[in-house]
C-alpha positions in Angstrom: 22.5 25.2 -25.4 26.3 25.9 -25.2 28.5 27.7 -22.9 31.7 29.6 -22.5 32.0 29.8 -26.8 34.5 31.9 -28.6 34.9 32.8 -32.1 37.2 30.8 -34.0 38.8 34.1 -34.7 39.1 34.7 -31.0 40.5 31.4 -29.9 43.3 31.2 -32.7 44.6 34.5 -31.4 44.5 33.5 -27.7 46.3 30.1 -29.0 48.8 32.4 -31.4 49.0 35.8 -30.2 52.2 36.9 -32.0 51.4 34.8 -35.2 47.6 34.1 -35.8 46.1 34.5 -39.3 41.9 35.0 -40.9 43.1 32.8 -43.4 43.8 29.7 -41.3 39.9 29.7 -40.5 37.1 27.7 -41.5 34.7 29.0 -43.8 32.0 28.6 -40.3 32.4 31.5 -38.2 30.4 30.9 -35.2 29.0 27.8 -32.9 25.5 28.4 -34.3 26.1 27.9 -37.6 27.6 24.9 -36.1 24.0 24.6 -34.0 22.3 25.4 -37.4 24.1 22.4 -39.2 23.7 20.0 -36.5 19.6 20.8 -36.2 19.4 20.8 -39.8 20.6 17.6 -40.0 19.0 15.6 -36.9 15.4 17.0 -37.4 13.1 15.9 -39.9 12.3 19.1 -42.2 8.8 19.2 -41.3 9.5 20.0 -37.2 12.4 22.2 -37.9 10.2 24.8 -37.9 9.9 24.0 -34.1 13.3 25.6 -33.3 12.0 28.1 -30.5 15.0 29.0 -28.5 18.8 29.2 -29.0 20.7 29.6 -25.7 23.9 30.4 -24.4 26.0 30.6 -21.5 29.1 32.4 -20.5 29.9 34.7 -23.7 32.9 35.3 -24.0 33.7 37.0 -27.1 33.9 40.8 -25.9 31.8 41.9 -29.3 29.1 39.7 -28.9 28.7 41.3 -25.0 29.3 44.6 -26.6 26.4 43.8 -29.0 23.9 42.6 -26.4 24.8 45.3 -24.0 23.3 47.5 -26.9 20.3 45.6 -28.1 19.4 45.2 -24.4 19.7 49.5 -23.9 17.2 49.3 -27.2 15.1 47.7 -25.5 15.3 49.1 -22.3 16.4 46.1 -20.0 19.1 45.3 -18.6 21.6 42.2 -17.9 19.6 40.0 -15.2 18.8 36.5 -15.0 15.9 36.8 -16.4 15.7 36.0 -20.2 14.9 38.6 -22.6 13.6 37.7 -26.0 14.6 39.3 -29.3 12.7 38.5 -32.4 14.6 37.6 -35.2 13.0 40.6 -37.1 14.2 43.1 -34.9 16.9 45.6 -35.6 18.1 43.6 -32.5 17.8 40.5 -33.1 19.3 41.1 -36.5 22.5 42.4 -34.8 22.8 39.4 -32.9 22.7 37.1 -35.4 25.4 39.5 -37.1 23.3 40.0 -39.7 
């Protein structure tokens, strides 16, 4: 689970508005690969196909709302508390792993 993540993209810019760069980045754009790399690593290869859930709190990168705002209208939900699931084979769930 994390919360309140930003793009590296989006935190450079907020740290260097006037002067921020793509090319100072890492070649990792986003926490889950981060997530990814940090399962990959800590679970034996024969559960890590256990992985059921990725969650996260307090988005704050305005195209990642902007893309669940969508794949939620898909769907036809809307932002509540309660979870909504999106398979990894959906058009949807595609989009929100920026795929």
């Amino acid at each position: 689970m994390t919360q309140d993540r930003k793009s590296p993209w989006e935190a450079l810019k907020k740290l260097h508005p006037t002067d921020a760069r793509p090319d100072e980045l890492p070649e990792l754009q986003r926490s889950s690969d981060i997530m990814w790399i940090m399962w990959e690593n800590s679970i034996p290869e024969g559960r890590r196909h256990e992985l059921k859930l990725f969650l996260s709190l307090s988005i704050m990168n305005v195209e990642t709302q902007t893309l669940i705002q969508h794949a939620l209208v898909d769907v036809g939900k809307e932002l509540t508390v309660e979870p909504v699931e999106f398979k990894t084979t959906t058009p949807q769930g595609r989009a929100l792993l920026s795929e």
